[in-house]
C-alpha positions in Angstrom: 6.1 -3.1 7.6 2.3 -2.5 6.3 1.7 -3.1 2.8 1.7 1.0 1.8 0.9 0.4 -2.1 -1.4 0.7 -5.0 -2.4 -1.7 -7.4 -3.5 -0.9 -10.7 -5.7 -3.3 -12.6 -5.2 -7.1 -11.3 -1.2 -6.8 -10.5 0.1 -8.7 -6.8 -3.3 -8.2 -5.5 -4.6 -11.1 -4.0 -8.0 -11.9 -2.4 -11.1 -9.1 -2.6 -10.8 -6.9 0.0 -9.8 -3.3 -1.8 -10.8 0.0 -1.8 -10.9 1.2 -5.3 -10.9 5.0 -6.3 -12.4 5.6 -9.7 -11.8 8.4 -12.0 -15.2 9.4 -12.9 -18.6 8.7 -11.8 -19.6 5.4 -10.7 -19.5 2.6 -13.8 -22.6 0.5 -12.0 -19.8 -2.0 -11.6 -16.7 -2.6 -9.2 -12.9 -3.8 -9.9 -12.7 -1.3 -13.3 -9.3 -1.0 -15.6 -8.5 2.5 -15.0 -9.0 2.6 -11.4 -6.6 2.5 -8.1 -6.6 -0.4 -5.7 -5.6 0.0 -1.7 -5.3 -3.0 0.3 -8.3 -2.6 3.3 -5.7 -5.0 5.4 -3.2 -2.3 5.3 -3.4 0.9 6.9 -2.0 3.5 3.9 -5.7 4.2 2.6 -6.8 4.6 6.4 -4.5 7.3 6.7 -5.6 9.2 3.3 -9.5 8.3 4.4 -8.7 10.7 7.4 -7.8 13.3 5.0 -11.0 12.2 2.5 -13.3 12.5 5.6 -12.0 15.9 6.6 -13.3 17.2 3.7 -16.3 14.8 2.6 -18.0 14.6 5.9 -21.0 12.4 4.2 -18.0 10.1 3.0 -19.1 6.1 3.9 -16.2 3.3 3.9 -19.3 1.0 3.2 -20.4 2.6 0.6 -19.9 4.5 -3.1 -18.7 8.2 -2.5 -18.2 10.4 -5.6 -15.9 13.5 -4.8 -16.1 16.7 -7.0 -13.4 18.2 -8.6 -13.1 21.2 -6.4 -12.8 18.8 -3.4 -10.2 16.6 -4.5 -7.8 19.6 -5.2 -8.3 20.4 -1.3 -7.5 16.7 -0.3 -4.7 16.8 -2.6 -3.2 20.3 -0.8 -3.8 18.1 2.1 -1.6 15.0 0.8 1.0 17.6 -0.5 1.5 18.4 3.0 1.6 15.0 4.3 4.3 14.4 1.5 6.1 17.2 2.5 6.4 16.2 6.5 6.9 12.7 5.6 9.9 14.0 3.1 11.1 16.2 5.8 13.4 15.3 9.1 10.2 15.5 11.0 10.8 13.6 13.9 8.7 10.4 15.5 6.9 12.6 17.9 6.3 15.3 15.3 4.5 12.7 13.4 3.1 11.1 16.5 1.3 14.5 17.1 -0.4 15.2 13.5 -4.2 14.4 13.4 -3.6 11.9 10.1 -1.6 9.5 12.5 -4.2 9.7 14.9 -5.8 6.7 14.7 -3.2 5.0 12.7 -0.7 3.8 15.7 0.1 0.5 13.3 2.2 2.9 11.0 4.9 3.8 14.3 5.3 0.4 14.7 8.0 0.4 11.9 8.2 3.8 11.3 11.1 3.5 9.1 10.0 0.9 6.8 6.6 2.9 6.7 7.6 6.2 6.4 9.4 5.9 2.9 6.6 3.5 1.4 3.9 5.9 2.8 5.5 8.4 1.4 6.0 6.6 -2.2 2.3 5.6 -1.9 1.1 9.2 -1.6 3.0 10.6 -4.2 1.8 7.9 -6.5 -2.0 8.7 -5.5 -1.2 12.4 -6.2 0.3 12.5 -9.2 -3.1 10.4 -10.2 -5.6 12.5 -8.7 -3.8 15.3 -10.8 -4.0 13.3 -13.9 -7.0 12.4 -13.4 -8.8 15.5 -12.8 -7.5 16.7 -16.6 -10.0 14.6 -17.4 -12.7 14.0 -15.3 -14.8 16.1 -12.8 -14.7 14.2 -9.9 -13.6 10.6 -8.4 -15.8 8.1 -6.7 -14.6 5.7 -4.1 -16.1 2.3 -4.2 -16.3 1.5 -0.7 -16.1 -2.2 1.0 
């Protein structure tokens, strides 16, 4: 089973290599308080980065991308509807076949370990993103 999770703040991570999504503009520095952390070893934010690029085509895993409100309520749609299949009694090849899984053949190797973590993952990232845009106008994701 991948490690489909978020950290928040310094909890069970271990090591450096994380993808942080900021609420906010970039801080000028990295590893903040209020931010979400995605193991780059696992493959749960590669599948919501397919989504991200979808919609942010200048989006750079190397580098700081900040998102605008308006476009983070399209990439959340977009992860409402990957909660929804995942939720659903879609089956392996109905998966197999949707563009997010694409490039992500690591998460059929346990599909059923990974489908109920993915989908516990997601939800968690979208009930954030919501919260977060009450407050803020935009997220930035601080790349590798």
């Amino acid at each position: 089973m991948y490690n489909y999770q978020i950290f928040r703040n310094l909890d069970g991570r271990t090591g450096s290599c994380y993808m942080e999504v900021l609420p906010g503009p970039y801080k000028e520095r990295c590893w903040n308080d209020d931010s979400l952390f995605f193991d780059e070893d696992a493959d749960g934010f590669g599948i919501v980065e397919t989504i991200i690029c979808h919609h942010v085509p200048s989006y750079d895993h190397y580098a700081n991308t900040a998102i605008d409100s308006h476009t983070c309520w399209d990439i959340i749609r977009d992860l409402e509807k990957l909660i929804g299949v995942l939720a659903s009694d879609a089956s392996l090849s109905d998966l197999q076949r949707l563009p997010v899984f694409q490039r992500h053949a690591y998460f059929f190797t346990d599909v059923e370990n990974n489908r109920p973590a993915l989908l516990k993952m997601v939800t968690e990232l979208v009930a954030w993103l919501r919260d977060v845009l009450n407050y803020y106008r935009s997220i930035t994701i601080l790349g590798m």
